[in-house]
BABATOR-916781 format. One line per 5 residues: number of its first residue (from 1); their letters; for each residue x, y, z of C-alpha. Coordinates in steps of 0.02 Angstrom, whole numbers. Example, Ala and Ser with C-alpha at 12.3 -4.5 7.8 and 13.67 -1.06 7.14 Angstrom:
<atoms>
1> AS> 615/-225/390 | 684/-53/357
</atoms>
This chain:
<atoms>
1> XXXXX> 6908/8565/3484 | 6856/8372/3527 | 6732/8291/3465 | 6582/8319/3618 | 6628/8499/3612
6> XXXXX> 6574/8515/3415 | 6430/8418/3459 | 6391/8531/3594 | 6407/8672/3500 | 6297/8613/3356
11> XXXXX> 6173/8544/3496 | 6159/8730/3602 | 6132/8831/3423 | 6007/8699/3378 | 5917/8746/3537
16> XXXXX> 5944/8936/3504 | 5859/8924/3323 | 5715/8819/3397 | 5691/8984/3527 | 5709/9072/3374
21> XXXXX> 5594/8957/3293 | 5446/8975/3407 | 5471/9175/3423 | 5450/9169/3203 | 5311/9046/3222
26> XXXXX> 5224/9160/3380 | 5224/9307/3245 | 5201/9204/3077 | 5020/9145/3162 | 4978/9317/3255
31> XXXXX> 4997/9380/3097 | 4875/9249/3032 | 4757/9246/3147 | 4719/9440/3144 | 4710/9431/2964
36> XXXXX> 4569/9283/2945 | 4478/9418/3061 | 4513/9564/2969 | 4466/9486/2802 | 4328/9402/2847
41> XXXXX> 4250/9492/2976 | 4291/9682/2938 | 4321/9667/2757 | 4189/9543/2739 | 4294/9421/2603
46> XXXXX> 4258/9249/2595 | 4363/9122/2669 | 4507/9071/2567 | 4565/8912/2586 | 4688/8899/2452
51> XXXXX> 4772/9069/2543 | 4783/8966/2736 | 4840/8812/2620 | 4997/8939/2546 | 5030/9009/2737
56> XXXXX> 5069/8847/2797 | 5176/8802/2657 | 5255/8950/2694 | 5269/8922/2862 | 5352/8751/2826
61> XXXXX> 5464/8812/2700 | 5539/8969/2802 | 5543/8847/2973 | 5678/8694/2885 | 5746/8846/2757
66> XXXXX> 5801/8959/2903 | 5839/8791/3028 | 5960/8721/2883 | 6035/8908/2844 | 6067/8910/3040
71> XXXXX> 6149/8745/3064 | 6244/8751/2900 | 6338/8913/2974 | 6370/8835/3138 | 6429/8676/3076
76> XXXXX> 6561/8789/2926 | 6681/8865/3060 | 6685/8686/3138 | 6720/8607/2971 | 6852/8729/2926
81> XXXXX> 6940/8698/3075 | 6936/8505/3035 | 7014/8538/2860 | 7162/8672/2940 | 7072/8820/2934
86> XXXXX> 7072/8886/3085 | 6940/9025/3143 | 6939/9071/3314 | 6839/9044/3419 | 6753/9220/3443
91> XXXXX> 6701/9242/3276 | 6613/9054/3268 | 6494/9127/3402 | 6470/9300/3292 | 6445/9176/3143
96> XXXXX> 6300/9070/3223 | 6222/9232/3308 | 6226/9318/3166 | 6123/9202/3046 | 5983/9150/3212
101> XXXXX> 5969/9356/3252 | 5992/9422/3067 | 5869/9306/2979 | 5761/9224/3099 | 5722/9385/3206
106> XXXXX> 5707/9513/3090 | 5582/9402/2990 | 5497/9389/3151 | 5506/9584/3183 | 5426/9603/3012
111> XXXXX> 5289/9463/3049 | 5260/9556/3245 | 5260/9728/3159 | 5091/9663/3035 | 4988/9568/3150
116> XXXXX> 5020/9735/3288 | 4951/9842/3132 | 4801/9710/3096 | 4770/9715/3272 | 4749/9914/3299
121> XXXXX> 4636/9912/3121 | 4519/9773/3220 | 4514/9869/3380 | 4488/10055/3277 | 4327/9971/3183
126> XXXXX> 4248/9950/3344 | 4129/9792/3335 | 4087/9693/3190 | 3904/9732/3198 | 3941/9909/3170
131> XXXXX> 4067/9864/3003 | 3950/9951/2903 | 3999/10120/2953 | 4193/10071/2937 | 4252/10199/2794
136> XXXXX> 4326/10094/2653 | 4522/10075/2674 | 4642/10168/2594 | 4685/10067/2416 | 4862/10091/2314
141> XXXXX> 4881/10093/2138 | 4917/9918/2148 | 4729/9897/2195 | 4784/9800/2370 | 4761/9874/2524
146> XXXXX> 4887/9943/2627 | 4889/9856/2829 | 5043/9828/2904 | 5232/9819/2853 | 5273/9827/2665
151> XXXXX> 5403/9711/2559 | 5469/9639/2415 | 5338/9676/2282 | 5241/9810/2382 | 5114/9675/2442
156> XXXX> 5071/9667/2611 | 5059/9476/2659 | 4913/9388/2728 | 4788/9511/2623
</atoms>
């Protein structure tokens, strides 16, 4: 493999995890944006500036995490090939596909799957100036209520 076609290769899966990129960012901010309604309009919760302050952070940290987790596994097979060892071709492609569809996407699935369940709560309260007849949501031991996708520590995020 010459020299242009590594860079080429680095260059297209670049341009796959920035597709990826936008889909994660697309569902990170849906998931947002339904939220700041939910909580402060439904819920009626202050605004918490602090808690937009930690999103973005987040959002920051998962964009250059995931971008450097991608581009470190499409530049390895290329490496290894450079030292002598040689993987084909085939499984450079599963590599790189792997790591843009198994992290990215499936972190955007999960990030899709809690703003579409903040969504349906919004539209299911009807409008805000009837909140006051919105039954109280259903609250876990854990004293956080329960919208959208669990994980990790049984916290839903965004709440």
């Amino acid at each position: 493999m010459n020299c242009t076609c590594k860079l080429l290769t680095l260059l297209e899966n670049l341009t796959n995890i920035g597709w990826a990129m936008l889909i994660f960012l697309c569902a990170y901010l849906a998931n947002v944006a339904f939220s700041l309604w939910y909580n402060i309009k439904i819920r009626k919760e202050d605004f918490d500036r602090e808690k937009l302050i930690a999103s973005g952070l987040k959002i920051l940290v998962f964009v250059v995490g995931l971008t450097l987790l991608c581009t470190a596994i499409t530049a390895l097979p290329i490496f290894a090939n450079e030292v002598g060892w040689t993987i084909p071709d085939e499984y450079t492609d599963i590599f790189a596909d792997l790591v843009i569809i198994g992290a990215v996407l499936l972190v955007s699935c999960k990030y899709i799957k809690e703003a579409f369940t903040k969504f349906v709560a919004i539209l299911n309260t009807g409008s805000v100036e009837n909140v006051e007849n919105v039954p109280e949501p259903e609250v876990t031991n854990a004293g956080k209520v329960q919208i959208g996708f669990m994980a990790g520590n049984g916290g839903n995020e965004n709440e």
